[in-house]
C-alpha positions as CSV (number, residue, x, y, z in Angstrom):
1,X,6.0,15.5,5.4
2,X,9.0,16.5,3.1
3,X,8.5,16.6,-0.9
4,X,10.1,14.3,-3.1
5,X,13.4,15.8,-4.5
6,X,13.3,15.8,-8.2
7,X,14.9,13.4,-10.3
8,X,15.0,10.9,-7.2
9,X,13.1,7.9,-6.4
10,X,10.8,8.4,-2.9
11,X,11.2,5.6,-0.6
12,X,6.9,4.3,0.3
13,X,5.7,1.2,2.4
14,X,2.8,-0.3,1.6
15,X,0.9,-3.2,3.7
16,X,-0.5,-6.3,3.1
17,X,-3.1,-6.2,5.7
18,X,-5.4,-9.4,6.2
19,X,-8.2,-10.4,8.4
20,X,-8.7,-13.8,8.2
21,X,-8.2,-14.1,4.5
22,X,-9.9,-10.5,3.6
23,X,-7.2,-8.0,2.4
24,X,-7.4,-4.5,3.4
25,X,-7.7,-2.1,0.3
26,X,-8.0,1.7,0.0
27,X,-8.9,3.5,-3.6
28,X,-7.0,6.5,-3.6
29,X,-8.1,9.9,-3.2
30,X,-5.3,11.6,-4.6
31,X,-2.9,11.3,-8.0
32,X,-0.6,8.8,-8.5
33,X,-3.6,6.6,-9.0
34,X,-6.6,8.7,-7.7
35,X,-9.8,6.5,-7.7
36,X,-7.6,3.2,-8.2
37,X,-7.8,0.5,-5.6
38,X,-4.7,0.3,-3.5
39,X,-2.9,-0.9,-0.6
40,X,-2.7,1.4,2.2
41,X,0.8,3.3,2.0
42,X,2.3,6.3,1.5
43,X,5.7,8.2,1.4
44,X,8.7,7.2,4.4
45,X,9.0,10.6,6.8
46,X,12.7,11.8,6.9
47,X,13.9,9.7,10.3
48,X,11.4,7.1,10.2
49,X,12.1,3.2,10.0
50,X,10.1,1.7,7.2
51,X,7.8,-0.7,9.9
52,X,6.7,1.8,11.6
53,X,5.9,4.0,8.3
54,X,4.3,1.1,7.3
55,X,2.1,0.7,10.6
56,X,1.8,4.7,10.7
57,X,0.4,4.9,6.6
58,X,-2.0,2.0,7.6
59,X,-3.6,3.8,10.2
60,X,-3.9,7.0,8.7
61,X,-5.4,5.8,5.8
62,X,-7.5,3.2,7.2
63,X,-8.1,3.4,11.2
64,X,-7.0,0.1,11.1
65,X,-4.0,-1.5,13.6
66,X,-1.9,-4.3,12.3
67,X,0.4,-6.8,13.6
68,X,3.9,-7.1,10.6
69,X,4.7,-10.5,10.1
70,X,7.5,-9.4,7.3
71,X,8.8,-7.7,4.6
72,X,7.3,-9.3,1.2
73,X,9.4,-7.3,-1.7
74,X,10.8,-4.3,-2.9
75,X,8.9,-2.8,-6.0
76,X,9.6,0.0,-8.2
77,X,6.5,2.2,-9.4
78,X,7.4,4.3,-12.3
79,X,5.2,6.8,-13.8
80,X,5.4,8.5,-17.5
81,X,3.9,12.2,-17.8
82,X,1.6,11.3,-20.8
83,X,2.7,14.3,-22.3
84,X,6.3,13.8,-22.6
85,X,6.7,10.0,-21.7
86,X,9.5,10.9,-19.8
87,X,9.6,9.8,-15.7
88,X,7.2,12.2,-13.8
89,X,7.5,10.3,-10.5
90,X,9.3,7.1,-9.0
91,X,8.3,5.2,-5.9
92,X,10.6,2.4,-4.1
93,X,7.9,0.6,-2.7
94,X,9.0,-1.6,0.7
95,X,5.7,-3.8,1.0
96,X,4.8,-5.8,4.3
97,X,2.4,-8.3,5.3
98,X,0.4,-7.5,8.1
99,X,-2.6,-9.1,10.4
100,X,-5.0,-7.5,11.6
101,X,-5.5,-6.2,15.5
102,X,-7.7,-3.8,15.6
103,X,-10.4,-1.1,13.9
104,X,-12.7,-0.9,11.4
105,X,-11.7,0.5,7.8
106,X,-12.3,4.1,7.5
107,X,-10.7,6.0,5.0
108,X,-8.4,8.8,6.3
109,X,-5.2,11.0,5.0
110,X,-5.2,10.3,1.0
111,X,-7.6,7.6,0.9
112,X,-11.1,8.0,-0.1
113,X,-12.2,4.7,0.8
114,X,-11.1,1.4,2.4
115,X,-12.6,-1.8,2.9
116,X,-12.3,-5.3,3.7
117,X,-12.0,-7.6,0.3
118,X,-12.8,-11.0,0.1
119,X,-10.3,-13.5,-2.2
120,X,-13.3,-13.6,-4.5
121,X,-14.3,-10.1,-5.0
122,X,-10.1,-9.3,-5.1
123,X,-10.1,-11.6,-8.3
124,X,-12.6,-9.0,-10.0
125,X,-11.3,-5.8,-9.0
126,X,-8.9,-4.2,-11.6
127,X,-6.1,-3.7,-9.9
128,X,-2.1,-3.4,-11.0
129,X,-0.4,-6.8,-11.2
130,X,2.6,-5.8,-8.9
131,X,-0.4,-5.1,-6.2
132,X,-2.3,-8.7,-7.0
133,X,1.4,-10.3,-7.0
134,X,2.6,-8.8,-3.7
135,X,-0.9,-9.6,-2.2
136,X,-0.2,-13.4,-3.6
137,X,3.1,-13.6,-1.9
138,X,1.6,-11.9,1.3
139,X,-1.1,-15.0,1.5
140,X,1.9,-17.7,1.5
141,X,3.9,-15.8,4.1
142,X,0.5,-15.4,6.6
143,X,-0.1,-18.9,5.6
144,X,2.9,-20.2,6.7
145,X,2.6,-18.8,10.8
């Protein structure tokens, strides 16, 4: 995998996986965000269409095989060095919704856990809004089929 240039945004997917109406989440195991909860995602490889980095981070990270049913939004992630304040990294985030196919969460790659979350328990877990908003807007689109 090639490094982010500096000064430049990386292009990441991120999925939206559901199982019935679990969502798949990882906490990472590695900064941005090490011990957050997640979605499964990662960088774009240099060549690669986004829907298949999106199916290739999910299974790295979680074992799991997913079905896309579309793209939900585009979301910046800007982080601050709390040093300086100044931009340390930026992510353009391309997030899909996914069902599931196949596997059972295992965390893999950067992840250092992944489970199945119920609607109930997802309402108690800290997580960033953007993540609980695109998760939201995930649910409509999987209702909808």
């Amino acid at each position: 995998m090639t490094a982010p240039l500096p000064g430049r945004p990386t292009p990441a997917v991120g999925t939206v996986c559901f199982r019935g109406d679990d969502v798949l989440l990882i906490r990472r195991g590695t900064p941005p965000l090490a011990g957050d909860w997640s979605l499964p995602g990662g960088r774009i490889e240099f060549g690669e269409r986004t829907e298949a980095a999106a199916l290739r981070e999910l299974k790295e990270e979680t074992g799991v095989e997913a079905r896309l049913i579309g793209l939900i939004d585009v979301v910046d992630a800007i982080f601050t060095s709390r040093r300086s304040g100044e931009v340390a990294r930026h992510y353009v985030l391309f997030d899909f919704a996914a069902v599931w196919i196949s596997g059972d969460p295992v965390a893999g790659d950067d992840a250092a856990h992944a489970e199945w979350i119920s609607p109930e328990r997802l309402a108690a877990l800290p997580l960033w809004e953007e993540t609980r908003r695109v998760i939201e807007k995930a649910r409509a689109m999987a209702a909808a089929l």
